[in-house]
NUNUVO-733365 format. One line per 10 residues: number of its first residue (from 1); their letters; for each residue x, y, z of C-alpha. Coordinates in steps of 0.1 Angstrom, whole numbers, plus 5000, padded with zeros to 4 digits. Layout:
<rs>
NUM) a) X:Y:Z  ...
</rs>
This chain:
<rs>
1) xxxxxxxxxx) 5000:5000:5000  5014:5034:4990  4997:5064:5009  5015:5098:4998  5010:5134:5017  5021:5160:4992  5035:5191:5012  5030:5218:4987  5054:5251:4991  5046:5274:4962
11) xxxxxxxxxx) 5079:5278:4951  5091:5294:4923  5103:5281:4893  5137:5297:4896  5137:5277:4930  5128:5241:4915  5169:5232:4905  5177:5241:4940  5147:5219:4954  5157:5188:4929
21) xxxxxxxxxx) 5191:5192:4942  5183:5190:4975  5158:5160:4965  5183:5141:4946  5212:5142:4973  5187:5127:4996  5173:5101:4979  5212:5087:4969  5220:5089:5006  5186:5073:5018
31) xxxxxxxxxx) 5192:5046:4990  5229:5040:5007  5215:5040:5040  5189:5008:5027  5215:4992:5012  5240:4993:5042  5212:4980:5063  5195:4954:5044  5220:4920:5038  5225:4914:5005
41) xxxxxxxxxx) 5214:4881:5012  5181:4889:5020  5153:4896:4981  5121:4911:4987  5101:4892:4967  5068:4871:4971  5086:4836:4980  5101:4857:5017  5065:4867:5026  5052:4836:5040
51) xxxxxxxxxx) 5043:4824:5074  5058:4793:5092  5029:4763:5092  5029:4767:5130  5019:4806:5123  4995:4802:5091  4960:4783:5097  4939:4760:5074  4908:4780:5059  4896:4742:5055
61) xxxxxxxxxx) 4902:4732:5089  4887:4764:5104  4854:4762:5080  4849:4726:5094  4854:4736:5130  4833:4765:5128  4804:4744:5106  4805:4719:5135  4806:4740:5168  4802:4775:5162
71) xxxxxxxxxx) 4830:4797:5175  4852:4767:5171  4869:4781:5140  4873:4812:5157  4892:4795:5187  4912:4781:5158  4921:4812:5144  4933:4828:5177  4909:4854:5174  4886:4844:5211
81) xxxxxxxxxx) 4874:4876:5219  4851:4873:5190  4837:4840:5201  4815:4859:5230  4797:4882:5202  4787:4850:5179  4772:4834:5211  4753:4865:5225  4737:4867:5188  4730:4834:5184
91) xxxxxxxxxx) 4713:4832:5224  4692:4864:5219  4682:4853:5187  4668:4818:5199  4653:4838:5228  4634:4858:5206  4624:4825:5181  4610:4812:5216  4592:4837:5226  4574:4849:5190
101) xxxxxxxxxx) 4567:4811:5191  4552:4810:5221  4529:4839:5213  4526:4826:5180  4513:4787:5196  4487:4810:5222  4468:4829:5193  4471:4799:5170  4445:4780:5200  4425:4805:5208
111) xxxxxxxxxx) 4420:4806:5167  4410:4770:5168  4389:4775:5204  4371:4806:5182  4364:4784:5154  4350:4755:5174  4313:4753:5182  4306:4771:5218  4345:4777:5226  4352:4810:5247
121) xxxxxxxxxx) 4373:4834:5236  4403:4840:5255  4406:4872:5241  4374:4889:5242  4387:4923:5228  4396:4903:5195  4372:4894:5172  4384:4862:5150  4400:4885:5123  4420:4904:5147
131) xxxxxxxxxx) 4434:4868:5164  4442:4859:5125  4465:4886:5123  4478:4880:5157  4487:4841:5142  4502:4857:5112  4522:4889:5127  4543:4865:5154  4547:4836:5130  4568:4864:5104
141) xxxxxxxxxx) 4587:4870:5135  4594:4839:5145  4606:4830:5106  4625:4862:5109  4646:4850:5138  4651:4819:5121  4664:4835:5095  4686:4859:5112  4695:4829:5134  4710:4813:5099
151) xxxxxxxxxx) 4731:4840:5089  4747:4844:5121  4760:4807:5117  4768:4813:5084  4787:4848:5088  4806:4827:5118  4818:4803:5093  4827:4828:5068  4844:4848:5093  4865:4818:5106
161) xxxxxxxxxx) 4872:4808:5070  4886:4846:5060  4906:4846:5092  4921:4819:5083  4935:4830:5047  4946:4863:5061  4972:4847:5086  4992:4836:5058  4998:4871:5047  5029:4886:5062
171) xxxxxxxxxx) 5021:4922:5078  5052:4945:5085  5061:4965:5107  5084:4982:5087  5078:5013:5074  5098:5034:5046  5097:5071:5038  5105:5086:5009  5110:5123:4999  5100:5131:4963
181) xxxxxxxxxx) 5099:5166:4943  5064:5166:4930  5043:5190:4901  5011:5195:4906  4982:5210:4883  4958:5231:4902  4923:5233:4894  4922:5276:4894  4949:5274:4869  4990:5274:4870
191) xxxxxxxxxx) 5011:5246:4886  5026:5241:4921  5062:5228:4928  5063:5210:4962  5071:5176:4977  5057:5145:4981  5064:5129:5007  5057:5090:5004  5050:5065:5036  5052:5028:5023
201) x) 5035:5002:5046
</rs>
C-alpha cells in the first residue's frame, strides 16, 4: 500500500533546481543507507512473505470447525474475543424464536377455540380476524429469527474461514519514507512545485 501526503510550498520556478538538488542528494543517501542495512542476502520478493505452518492456519480446517461448533473456528484462528459476540447473537436470537413462538402457539389456539362450536374466547377484545392477524404477525417473526438465526451461523463460518486466509499474509512493521519533488496541476489554473512525501507500509 502506497499512501502519499504532498507538502506543497509554492515555490518558484527559479527555485525548483535548487529543490531537485536538494531532492536528489537525499534520495542517493537514503538509498545507501537501505543498502548498508538490508543483507545482500536477503530479496524482497513474494517467495520471503510467507508464514511458518505453525503461524498460518487452514481455511479448511477452520470452516469445518466452525460448521461443526460455532466459535470453534474462531478458537482456531486465535481470534477468542470474538467468540462471545457469535454466542450473544446466536442466544438472543433463539430467545426471541421462543418467545414469537410462544405467542405465536397461544393465538394459533385460541383461533381453533374461536372456530370451534361454543368455545370462549380467551381474548374477548379480539374478534376472529383480529386473532388471524395476531397468528400471522408472530409467526413472520418467528421465521425472521430463524432466518437471522441462519446467517449468524453462516457469517461465523465465513468469518472463521477469512481469518484463516489472512494469517498467511505477512504484515510488516516496517515502514519506509521517501521524499520526492512533485508538480502538481491546480484546478484555478497554473502549477505548484512542492514535495511528496511517500510512507510505504
Amino acid at each position: 500500500m502506497d499512501n502519499r501526503v504532498i507538502i506543497a510550498m509554492g515555490l518558484s520556478t527559479k527555485a525548483f533546481p535548487i529543490l531537485l538538488l536538494v531532492c536528489l542528494s537525499y534520495g542517493t543517501g537514503y538509498s545507501q543507507i537501505q543498502a548498508d542495512t538490508v543483507p545482500a542476502a536477503v530479496e524482497l520478493d513474494a517467495e520471503n512473505i510467507v508464514l511458518t505452518p505453525s503461524e498460518a492456519k487452514d481455511p479448511k480446517v477452520a470452516t469445518i470447525l466452525s460448521a461443526v461448533f460455532p466459535g470453534a473456528g474462531q478458537a482456531y484462528n486465535e481470534k477468542i474475543w470474538k467468540i462471545p459476540i457469535i454466542y450473544g447473537g446466536i442466544i438472543t436470537t433463539a430467545y426471541f424464536v421462543e418467545f414469537n413462538n410462544r405467542r405465536y402457539r397461544r393465538f394459533k389456539e385460541a383461533l381453533t377455540i374461536v372456530r370451534s362450536p361454543g368455545g370462549t374466547n380467551p381474548f374477548p377484545n379480539l374478534n376472529e380476524d383480529g386473532i388471524i392477524r395476531n397468528v400471522d404477525y408472530w409467526r413472520r417473526n418467528r421465521d425472521l429469527c430463524y432466518l437471522i438465526f441462519g446467517v449468524i451461523y453462516v457469517l461465523g463460518i465465513v468469518d472463521a474461514q477469512v481469518d484463516a486466509h489472512l494469517s498467511g499474509f505477512d504484515v510488516s512493521d516496517d515502514l519506509s519514507l521517501k521524499l520526492e519533488p512533485a508538480y502538481e496541476s491546480l484546478s484555478a489554473g497554473g502549477k505548484t512545485i512542492g514535495l511528496s512525501m511517500k510512507i510505504n507500509f
